[in-house]
Each structure stands twice: as structure tokens, then as C-alpha cells.
TORLUM-111974 format. One record per residue: residue in one letter; x, y, z of N, C-alpha, C, O in turn. Coordinates in steps of 0.05 Angstrom, whole numbers, plus 32768, in hexadecimal, padded with zeros to 4 digits. Layout:
residues N
aXYZXYZXYZXYZ/...
//
This chain:
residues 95
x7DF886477F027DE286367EFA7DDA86247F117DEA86127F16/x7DBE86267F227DB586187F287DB185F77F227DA785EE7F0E/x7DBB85E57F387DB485C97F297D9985C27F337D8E85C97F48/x7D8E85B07F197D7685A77F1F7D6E85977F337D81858A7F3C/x7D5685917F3F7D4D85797F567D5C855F7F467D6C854F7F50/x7D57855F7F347D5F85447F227D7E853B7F237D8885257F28/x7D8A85567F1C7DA285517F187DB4854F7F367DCB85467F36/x7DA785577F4E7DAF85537F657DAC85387F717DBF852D7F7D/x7D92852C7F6E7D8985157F717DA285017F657DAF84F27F74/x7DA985017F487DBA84F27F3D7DD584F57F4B7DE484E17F4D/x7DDC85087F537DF5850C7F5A7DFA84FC7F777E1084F27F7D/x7DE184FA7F887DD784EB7FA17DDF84CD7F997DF284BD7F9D/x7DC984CD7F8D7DCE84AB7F877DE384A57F7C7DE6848C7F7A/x7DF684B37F737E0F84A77F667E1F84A87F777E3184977F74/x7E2384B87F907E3584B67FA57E2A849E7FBB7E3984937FCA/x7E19849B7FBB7E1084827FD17E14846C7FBF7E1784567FCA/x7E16846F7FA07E2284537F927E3D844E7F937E4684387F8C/x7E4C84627F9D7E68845E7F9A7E6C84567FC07E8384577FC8/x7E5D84517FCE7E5B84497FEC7E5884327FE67E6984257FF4/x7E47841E7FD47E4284057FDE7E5483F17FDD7E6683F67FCD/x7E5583DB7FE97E6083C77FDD7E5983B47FD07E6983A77FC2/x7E4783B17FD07E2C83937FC47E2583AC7FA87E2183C57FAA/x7E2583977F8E7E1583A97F777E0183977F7A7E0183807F83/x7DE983A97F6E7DD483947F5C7DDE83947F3B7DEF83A17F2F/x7DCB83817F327DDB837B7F117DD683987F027DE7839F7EF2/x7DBD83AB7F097DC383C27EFF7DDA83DD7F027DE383EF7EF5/x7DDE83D37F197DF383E97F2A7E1183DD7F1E7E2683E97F1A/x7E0E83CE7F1D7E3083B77F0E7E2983C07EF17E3B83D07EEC/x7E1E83BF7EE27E1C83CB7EC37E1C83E37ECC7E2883ED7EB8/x7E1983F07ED57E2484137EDA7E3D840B7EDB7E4984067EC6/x7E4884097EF47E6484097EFC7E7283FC7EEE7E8984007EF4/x7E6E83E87EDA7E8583E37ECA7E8283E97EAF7E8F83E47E9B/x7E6783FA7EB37E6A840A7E947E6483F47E767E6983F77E5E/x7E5783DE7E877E5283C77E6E7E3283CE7E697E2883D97E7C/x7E2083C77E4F7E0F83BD7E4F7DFB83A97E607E0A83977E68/x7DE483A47E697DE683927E717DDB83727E6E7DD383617E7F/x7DDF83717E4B7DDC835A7E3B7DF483547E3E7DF7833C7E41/x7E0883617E3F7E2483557E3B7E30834F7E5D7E40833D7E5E/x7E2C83587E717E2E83547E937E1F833C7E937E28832D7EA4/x7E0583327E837DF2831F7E827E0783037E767E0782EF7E84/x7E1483037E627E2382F47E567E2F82EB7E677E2C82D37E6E/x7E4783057E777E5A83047E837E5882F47E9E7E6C82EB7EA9/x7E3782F07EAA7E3582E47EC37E2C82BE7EB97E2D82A97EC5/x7E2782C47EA27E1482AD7E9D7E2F829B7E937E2982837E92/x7E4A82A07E8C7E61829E7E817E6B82967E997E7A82827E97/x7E68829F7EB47E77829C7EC77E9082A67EC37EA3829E7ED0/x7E9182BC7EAD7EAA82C57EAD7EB082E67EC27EC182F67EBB/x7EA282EA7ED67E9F82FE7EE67E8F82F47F017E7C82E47F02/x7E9F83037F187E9A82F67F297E7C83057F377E79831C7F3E/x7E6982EE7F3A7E4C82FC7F4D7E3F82E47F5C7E4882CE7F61/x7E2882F07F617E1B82E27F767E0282E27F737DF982F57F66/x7DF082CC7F7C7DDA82C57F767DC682BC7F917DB382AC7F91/x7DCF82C87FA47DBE82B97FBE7DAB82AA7FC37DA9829B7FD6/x7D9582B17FA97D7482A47FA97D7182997F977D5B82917F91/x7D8C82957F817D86828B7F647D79829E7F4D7D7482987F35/x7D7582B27F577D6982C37F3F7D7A82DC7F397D8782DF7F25/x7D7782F47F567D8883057F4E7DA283047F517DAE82F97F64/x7DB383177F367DCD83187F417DDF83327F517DDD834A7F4F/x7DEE83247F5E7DFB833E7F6E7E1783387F6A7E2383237F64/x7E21835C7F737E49835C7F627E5183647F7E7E41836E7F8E/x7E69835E7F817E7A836E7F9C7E8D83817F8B7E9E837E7F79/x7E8483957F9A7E9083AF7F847EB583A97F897EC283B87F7A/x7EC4839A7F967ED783957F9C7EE783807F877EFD83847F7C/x7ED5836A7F867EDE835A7F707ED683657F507EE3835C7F3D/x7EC483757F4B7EC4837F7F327ED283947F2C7ED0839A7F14/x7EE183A57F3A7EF983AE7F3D7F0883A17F3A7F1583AA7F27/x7F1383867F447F2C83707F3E7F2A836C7F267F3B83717F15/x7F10835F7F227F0883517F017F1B83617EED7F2D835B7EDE/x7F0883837EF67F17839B7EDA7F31839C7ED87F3D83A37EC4/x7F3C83957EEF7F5B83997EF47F7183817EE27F8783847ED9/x7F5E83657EE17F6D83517ED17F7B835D7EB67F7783747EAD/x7F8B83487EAD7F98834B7E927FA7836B7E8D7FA4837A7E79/x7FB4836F7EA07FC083947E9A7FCE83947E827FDE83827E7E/x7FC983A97E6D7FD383B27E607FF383BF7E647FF483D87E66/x800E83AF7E66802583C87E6B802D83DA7E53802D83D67E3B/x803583F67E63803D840D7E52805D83FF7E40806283E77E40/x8068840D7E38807B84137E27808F84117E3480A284027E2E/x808D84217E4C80A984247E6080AC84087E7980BE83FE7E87/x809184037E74808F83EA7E8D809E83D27E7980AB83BE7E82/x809B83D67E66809C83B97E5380C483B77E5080D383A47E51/x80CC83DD7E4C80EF83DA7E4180F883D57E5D810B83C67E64/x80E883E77E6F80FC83E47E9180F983BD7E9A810E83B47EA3/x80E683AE7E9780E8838F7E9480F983817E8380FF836A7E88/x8102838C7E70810C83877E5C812D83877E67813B83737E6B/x813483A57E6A814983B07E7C814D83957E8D8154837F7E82/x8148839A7EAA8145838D7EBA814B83647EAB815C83527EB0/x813B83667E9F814783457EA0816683407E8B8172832A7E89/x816B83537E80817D834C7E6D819183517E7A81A583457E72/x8197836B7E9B81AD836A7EA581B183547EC581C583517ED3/x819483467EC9819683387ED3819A831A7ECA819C83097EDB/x819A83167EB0819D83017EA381C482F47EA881D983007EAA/x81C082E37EA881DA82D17EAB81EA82CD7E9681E282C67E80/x81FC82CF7E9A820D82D47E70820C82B77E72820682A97E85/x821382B27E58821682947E4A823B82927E42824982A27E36/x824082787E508258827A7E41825E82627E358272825F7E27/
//
């Protein structure tokens, strides 16, 4: 199967999106897969980090919205007993 002009084009622009470093606020609601009423909240919240150079538009560093996603990790099962492990035979008996 032949791909379309269209579907080649998209495939373009999505690899030169994965080059940049600077988002615009539309390219940051792609890449973090939010809405962007809710990225709108999230800047107006100051709870995400961007930039405003001229006071109007906003811009993401694809680097720190990467960090952002990375906050608050979820640990597995095994991360939680091997911590667990770990402090109970490094713990100090009581006498």
C-alpha cells in the first residue's frame, strides 16, 4: 500500500517535532498529550514550567516538560519490598 501525500507530510512534521527544543503552546498539548484548556489552566496555575517573552505567547522547553512528566514516580511492587528489604537489614536493632 502506497502512502498518501498526506500521510507522508504528517510523518515529516512529526519527525522535525521530535528535533525541536522550544514548543509552541500547540506543539506542548501534542507532546504531552493534554487538551489545551487544561495546558491553559496548567500555565495560568503556574503549575508547569513556560515562557512568555512578549507577554502573550506561550512557549515549553521540550526538556523541562519531560522533567515536569517525570515528577511524583509511581514505584512498582518490587521497588517498594527491595526498600523495604534494604532498610529493615540496615536498620539498627533496639536493645
Amino acid at each position: 500500500m502506497e502512502k498518501t501525500l498526506e500521510m507522508r507530510v504528517f510523518e515529516l512534521e512529526k519527525m522535525l517535532f521530535l528535533t525541536k527544543d522550544v514548543l509552541s503552546f500547540d506543539e506542548a498539548s501534542i507532546f504531552l498529550n493534554l487538551s489545551k484548556s487544561y495546558l491553559y489552566k496548567l500555565t495560568s496555575g503556574n503549575l508547569i514550567p513556560h515562557y512568555k517573552p512578549q507577554g502573550k505567547m506561550l512557549y515549553f522547553e521540550k526538556t523541562e516538560l519531560e522533567a515536569w512528566l517525570r515528577q511524583n514516580p509511581i514505584k512498582t511492587k518490587a521497588q517498594i519490598e527491595q526498600e523495604a528489604q534494604s532498610y529493615t537489614l540496615n536498620r539498627p536493632l533496639k536493645k
